[in-house]
N, C-alpha and C positions, 0 to 999 in steps of 0.2 A: 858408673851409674848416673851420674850427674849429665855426662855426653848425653844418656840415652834416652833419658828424659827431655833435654834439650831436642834432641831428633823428634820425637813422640809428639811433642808441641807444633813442632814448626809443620810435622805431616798433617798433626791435625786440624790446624789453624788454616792451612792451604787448603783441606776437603773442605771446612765449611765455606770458608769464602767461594769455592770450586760450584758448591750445591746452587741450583737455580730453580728449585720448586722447594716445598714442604716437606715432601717425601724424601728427596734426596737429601734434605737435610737431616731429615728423622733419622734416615741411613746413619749417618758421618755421628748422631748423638749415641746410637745404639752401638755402633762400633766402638767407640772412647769410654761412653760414660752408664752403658746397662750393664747388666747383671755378671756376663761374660763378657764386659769392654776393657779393653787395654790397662784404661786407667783406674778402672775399679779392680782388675784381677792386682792388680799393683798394690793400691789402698787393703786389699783382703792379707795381702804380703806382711803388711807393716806388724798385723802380731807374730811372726812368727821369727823378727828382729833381735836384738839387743836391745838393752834401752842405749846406748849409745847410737846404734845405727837409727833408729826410731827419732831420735834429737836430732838428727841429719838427716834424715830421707823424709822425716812426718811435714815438717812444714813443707817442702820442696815439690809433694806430692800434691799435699791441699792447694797448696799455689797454684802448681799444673792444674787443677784438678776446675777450680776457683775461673781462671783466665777463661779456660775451655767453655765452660756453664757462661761467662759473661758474652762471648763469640757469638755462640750458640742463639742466645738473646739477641744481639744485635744482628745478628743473618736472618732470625725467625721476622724481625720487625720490620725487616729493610723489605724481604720477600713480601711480605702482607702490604706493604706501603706498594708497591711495582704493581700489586694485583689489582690494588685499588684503582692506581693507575689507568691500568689499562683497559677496565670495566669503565671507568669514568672516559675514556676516550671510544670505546665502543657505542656505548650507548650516550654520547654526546647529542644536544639537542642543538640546532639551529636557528634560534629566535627568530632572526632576518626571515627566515621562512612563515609564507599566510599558514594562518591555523588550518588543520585539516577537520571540514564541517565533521559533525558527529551523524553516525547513521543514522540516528530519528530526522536530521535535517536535509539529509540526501534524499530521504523517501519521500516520493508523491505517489499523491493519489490522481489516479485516471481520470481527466477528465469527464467520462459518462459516468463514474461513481457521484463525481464534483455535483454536477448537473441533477441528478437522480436527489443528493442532497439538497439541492437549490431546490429545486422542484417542490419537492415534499413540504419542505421548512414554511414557503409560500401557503401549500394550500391546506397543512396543518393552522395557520394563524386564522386561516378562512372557518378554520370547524368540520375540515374533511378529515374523513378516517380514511388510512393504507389499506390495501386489499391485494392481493394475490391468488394465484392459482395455479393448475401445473401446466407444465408446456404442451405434455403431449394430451391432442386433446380428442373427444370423440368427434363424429359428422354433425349430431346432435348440437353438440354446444357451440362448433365454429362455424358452422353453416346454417343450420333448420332453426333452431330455437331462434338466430338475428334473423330472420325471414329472408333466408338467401334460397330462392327456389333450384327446384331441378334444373340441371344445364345452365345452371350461371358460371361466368368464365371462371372466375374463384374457386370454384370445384376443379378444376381440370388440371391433368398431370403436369403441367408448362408451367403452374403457378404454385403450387403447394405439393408439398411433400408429405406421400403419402406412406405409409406402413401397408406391411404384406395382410393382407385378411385375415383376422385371429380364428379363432373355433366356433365363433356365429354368423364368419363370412362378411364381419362389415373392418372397413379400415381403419385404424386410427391414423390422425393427422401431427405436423407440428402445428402448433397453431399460429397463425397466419394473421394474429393482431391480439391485443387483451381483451376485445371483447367480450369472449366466453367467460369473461371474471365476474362482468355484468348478470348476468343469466343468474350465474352461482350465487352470485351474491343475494339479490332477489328473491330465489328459493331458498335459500334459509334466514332470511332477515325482512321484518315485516317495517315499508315505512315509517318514518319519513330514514334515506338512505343519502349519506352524499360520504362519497368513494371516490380517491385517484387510486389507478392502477398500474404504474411502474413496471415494467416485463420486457423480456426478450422474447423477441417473434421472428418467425422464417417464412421468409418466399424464395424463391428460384430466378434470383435478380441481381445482377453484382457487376459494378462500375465506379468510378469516382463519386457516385454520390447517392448508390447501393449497395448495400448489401447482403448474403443472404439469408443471415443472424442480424439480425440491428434489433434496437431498442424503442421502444414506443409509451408513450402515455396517453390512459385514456382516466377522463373523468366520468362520474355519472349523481344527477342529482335526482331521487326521487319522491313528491309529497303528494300534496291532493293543490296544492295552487302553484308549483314551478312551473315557468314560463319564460318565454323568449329575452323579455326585459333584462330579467336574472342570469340567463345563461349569458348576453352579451357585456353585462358590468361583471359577471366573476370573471370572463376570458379577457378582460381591461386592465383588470386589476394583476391579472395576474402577467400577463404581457409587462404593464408598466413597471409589474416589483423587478420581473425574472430577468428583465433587460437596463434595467435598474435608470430609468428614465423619467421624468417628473409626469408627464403626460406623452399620450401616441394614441395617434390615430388609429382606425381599423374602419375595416367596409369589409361590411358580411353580401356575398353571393350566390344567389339561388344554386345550388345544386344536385347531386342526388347520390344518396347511398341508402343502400336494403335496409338496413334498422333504422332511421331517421324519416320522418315527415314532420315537417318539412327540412331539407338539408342542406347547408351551407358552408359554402369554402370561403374564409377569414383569410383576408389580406392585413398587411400591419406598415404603418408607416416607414419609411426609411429613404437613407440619402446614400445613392451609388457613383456618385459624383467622381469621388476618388478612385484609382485603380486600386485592386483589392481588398476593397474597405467597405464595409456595410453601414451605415450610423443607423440605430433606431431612434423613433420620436423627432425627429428635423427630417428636412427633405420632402421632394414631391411626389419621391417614384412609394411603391406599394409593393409590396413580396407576400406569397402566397405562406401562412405558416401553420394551417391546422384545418379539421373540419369538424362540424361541429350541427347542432340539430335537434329537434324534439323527437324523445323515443317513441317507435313505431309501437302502435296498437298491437299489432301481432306480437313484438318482442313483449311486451307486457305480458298479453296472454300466456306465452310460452311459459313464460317464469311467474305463472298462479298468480298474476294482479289483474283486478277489474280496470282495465281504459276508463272507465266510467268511473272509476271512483278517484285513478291515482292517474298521475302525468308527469314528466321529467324530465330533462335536456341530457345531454352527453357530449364529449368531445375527445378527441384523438390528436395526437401531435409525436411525429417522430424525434427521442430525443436525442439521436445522432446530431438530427439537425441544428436543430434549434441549439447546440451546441455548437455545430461547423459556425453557424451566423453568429452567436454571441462571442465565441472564442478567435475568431475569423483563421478556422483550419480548413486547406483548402480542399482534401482529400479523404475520403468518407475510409477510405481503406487503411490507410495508417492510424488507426483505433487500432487496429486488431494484427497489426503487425510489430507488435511486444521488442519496438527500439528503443532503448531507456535512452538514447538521444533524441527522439521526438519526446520521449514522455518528462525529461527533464525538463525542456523545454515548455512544455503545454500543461505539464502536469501540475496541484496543486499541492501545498504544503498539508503534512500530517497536521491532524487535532485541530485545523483551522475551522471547525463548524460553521457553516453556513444560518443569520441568522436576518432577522429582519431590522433588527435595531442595530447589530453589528458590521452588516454590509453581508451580502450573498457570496461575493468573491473577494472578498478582502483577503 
């Protein structure tokens, strides 16, 4: 009996050290020490001894029984220590290695978002209200109401994109500048009115430094004494903040567009000295960046104000541009060709609000 017990130990001392997970150990515990184990159908034996066999087989038994349970312990502890181990070396970290930024610091914002927010911030501290309106537009509000007469080039298939003729036979357009925001705005808003208008416009134009979606801002001031004076210190001011330069020059030139008399194209200082490089406010050369104007009597009329009573200026600037120059991107086309390696580059940091005491692009 004594052999056999001696045998019983040494096989089961050799499974657990044998075991190399939990389970397999579990195995090696359930086989010795459960209900139907080795060692317990043994222990169930001992009543049905002598008390002589009982005084020799009882301790012998709990001994076995005792070793086995302490084994058991140290296999469970050593497995659990191996496990920790090896999760501790899986998921080992590499200090020596740079931090990897967090997604809120990866993302940028698009440049023409950037700009859009420059813009506004500017001419919100000036006392203008935001306005909008939809893109696709009637003939009425992109052509007739701004006094663009019959057979002007701007009507015609080459330049704007036209819709098939609904169920009254007339087209709708994309529209082809924000102008039509003006109009709208007018008819339902009784001066005194001062509006920037933010939007995306379409013409049938596309190159390095077109395209046929781009983006545009127009402003519009209207009271019963706006005038020239006004419109050429807001478009100063607003040059000097957006380009963020202490002063700049500008030379306004007679020009002409349909909703404006008299109408003017705004040159703005700058230094092209360097290859690639634009400086605003220094230098001698001049770059074309806007046009600008007193609203025509007719656009008045159109949008139910008396000429005779009320008067306004306006102005227009693509903000592609005036982006490409401030940003210096050389390529009107990679806006819209969605490479987060250009836009990494170009692009601006989230929550950085653009503001006038904190810096426009800081």
């Amino acid at each position: 009996m004594v052999s056999d017990l001696a045998a019983l130990e040494e096989r089961t001392l050799s499974n657990i050290g044998a075991a190399d997970s939990e389970a397999a150990l579990e195995e090696v515990r359930l086989a010795a020490l459960g209900k139907k184990g080795e060692i317990s159908e043994l222990l169930k034996g001992l009543g049905r001894m002598t008390p002589d066999e009982r005084r020799e087989f009882g301790p012998a038994l709990n001994g076995l029984r005792d070793r086995v349970q302490g084994a058991l312990t140290e296999r469970r502890e050593a497995l659990a220590d191996a496990a920790i181990n090896a999760r501790l070396a899986a998921e080992a970290v590499d200090v020596t290695l740079p931090v990897r930024p967090s997604t809120l610091a990866r993302g940028r914002i698009h440049p023409i978002s950037q700009v859009i927010d420059e813009v506004t911030a500017i001419f919100s501290d000036m006392g203008f209200a935001i306005a909008e309106g939809p893109d696709v537009e009637t003939d009425h509000y992109n052509f007739t109401a701004l006094n663009f007469p019959e057979g002007h080039p701007a009507r015609e298939m080459h330049d704007t994109f036209f819709f098939k003729p609904g169920a009254d036979g007339r087209r709708k357009v994309l529209r082809t500048h924000t102008s039509p925001v003006q109009v709208r705005t007018m008819e339902r808003q009784a001066p005194p009115i001062r509006i920037v208008i933010p939007g995306k416009t379409y013409r049938q134009d596309s190159d390095a430094t077109h395209s046929p979606m781009f983006h545009q801002l127009e402003g519009l001031v209207i009271d019963r004494s706006a005038n020239i004076a006004n419109m050429m210190w807001v478009l100063q001011e607003f040059c000097r903040a957006f380009f963020e330069v202490p002063q700049v020059q500008m030379r306004f030139r007679p020009s002409f567009f349909p909703f404006t008399e008299p109408s003017m194209e705004v040159d703005i200082q700058c230094d092209r000295s360097r290859p690639g490089e634009v400086r605003f406010g220094e230098g001698t050369d001049f770059m074309e960046i806007l046009g600008c104007g007193m609203v025509h009597p007719n656009v008045l009329c159109a949008s139910g104000l008396d000429p005779d009573v009320y008067q306004g200026f306006a102005w227009g600037m693509g903000i592609d541009r005036i982006a490409m120059l401030k940003y210096g991107m050389p390529d009107l086309r990679a806006f819209f060709d969605a490479d987060v390696r250009w836009l990494e580059h170009y692009g601006f940091r989230p929550l950085d609000i653009p503001t006038l005491f904190g810096g426009l692009s800081s």
